[in-house]
C-alpha positions as CSV (number, residue, x, y, z in Angstrom):
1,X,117.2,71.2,-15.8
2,X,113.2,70.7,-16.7
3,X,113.9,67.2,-16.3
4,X,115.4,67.1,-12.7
5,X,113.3,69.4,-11.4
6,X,110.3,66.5,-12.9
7,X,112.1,63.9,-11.1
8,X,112.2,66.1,-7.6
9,X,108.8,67.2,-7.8
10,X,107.4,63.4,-8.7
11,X,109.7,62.0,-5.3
12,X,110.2,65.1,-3.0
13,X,111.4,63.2,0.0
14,X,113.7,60.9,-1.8
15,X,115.3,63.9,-3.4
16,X,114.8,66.2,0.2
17,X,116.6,63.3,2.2
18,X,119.1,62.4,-0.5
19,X,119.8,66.1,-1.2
20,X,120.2,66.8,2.1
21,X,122.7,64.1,3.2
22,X,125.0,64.8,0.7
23,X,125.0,68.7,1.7
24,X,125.9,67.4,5.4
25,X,128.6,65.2,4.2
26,X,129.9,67.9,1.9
27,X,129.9,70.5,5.1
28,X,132.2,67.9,7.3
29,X,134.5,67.7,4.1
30,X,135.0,71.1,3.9
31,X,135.5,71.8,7.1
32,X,138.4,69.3,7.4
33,X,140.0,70.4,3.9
34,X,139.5,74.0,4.8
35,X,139.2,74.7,8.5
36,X,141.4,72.1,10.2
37,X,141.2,68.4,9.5
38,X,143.3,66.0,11.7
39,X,147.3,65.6,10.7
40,X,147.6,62.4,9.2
41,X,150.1,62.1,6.6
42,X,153.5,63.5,6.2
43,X,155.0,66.9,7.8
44,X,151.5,66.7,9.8
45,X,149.6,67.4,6.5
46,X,146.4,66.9,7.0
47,X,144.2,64.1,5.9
48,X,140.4,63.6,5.8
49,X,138.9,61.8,8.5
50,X,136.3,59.5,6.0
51,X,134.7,57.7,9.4
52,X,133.9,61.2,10.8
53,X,132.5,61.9,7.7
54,X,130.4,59.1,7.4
55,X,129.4,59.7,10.8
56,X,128.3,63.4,10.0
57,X,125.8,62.3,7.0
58,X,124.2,59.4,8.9
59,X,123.3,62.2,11.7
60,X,121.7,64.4,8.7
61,X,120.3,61.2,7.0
62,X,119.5,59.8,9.8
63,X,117.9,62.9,11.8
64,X,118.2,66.1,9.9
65,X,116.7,65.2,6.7
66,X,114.1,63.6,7.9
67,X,113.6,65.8,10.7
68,X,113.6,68.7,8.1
69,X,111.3,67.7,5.6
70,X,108.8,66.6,7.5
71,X,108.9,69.7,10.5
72,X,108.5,72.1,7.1
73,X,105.4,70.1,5.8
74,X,103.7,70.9,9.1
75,X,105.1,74.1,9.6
76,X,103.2,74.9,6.3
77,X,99.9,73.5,7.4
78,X,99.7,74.9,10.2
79,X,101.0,78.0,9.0
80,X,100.1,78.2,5.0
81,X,101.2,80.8,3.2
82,X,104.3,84.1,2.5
83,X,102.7,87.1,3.9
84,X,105.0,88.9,6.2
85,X,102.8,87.8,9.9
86,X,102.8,84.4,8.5
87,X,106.4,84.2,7.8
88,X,107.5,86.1,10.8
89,X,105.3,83.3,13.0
90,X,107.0,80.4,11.2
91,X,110.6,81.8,11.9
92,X,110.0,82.4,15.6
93,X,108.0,78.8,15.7
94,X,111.3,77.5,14.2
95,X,113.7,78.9,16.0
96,X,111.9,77.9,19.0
97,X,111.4,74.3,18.5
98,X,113.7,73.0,15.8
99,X,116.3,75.0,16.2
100,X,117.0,73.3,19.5
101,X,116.4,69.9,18.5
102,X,118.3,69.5,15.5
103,X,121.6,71.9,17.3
104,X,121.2,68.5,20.4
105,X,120.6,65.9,17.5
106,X,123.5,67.1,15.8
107,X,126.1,67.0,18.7
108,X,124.5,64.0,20.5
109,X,124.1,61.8,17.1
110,X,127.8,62.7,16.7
111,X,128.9,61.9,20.0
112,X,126.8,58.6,20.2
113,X,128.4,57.4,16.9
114,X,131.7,58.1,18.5
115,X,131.2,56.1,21.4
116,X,132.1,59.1,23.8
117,X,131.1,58.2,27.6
118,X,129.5,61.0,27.9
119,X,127.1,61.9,25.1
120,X,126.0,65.3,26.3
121,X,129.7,66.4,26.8
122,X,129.8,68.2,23.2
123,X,126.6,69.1,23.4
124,X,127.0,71.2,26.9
125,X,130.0,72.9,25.8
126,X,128.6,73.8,22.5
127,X,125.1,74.4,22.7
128,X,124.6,77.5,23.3
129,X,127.4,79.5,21.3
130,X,125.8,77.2,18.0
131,X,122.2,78.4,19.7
132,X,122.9,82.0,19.9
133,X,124.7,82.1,16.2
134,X,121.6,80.3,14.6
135,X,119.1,82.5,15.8
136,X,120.9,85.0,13.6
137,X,121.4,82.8,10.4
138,X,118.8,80.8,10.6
139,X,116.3,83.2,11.4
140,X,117.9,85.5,7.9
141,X,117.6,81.9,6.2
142,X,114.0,80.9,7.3
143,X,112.8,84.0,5.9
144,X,113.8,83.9,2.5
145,X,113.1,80.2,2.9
146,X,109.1,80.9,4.0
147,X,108.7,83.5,1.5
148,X,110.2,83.0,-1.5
149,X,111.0,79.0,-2.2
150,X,108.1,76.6,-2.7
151,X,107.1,73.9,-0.4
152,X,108.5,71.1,-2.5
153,X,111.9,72.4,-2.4
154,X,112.3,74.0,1.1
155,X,114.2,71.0,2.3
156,X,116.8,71.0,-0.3
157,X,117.2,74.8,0.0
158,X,117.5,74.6,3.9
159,X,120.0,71.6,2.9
160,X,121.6,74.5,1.3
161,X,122.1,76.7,3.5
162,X,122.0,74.3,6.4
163,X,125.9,73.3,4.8
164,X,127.2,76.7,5.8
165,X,126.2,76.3,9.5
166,X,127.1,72.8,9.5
167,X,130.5,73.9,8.8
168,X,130.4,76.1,11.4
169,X,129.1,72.9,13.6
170,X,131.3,70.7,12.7
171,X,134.5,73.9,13.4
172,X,133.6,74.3,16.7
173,X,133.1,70.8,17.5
174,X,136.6,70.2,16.5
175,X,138.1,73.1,17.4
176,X,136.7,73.0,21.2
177,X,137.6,69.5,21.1
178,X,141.0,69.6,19.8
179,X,141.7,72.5,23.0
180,X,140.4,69.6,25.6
181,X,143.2,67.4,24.9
């Protein structure tokens, strides 16, 4: 264990990025295996959708990750430290400024990648309901992120916990959309 944590502290975004990419894909897959994938094989069991997938870890590698590691570096230069005014600021910074971008990002990378003719479609009927419920997690989440996990591994850990929500993403993206046909 002394070893990885070596190798993640001598290439923090490599291992952020990576780390955070797989978690993405990982939420799709167990959103499909768990919640409701399409019916694809016999009796209308269900089978995974691999492109979707795909398509859900290039909008985390792609956007998220990236997004993430670098929005907590600055977050924690503008804001350095884990008193309880400091944290409090960063949680209200982030919920007012990430929190929107990567909740669009995430529906409107989706819907690009799927070639939809109208890209904001998922992300109007959505938005809001994913809004309102991640000012509640994320806000828990950022805490205990700001306070207790060091700077070098914030992105993993909000990777982490970033899987939960992105099963709930990736539910009611489905779910709505499965209703409109």
């Amino acid at each position: 264990m002394n070893r990885a944590w070596a190798v993640f502290k001598a290439h923090p975004y490599i291992s952020n990025v990576m780390g955070y990419t797989a978690l993405f894909a990982s939420a799709d897959l167990i959103q499909q295996s768990m919640l409701g994938g399409k019916p694809t094989g016999p009796k209308g069991s269900v089978g995974i959708d691999w492109g979707q997938t795909a398509r859900v870890a290039t909008v985390g590698f792609c956007f998220h990750a990236n997004f993430n590691y670098h929005w907590l570096r600055g977050l924690e230069r503008m804001l350095p430290g884990a008193g309880v005014r400091t944290v409090a600021s960063k949680v209200v910074i982030d919920q007012l400024v990430a929190a929107p971008l990567t909740i669009s990002a995430f529906y409107i990378g989706l819907s690009l990648l799927e070639k939809k003719g109208d890209p904001l479609e998922d992300w109007r009927q959505n938005f809001w309901t994913s809004y309102k419920a991640g000012v509640v997690y994320w806000s828990t989440m950022q805490a205990v992120n700001f306070a207790f996990i060091p700077p070098v591994a914030r992105t993993v850990f909000l990777g982490g916990i970033a899987l939960t929500f992105t099963i709930f993403l990736c539910h009611l993206r489905h779910h709505r959309s499965r209703k409109a046909e």
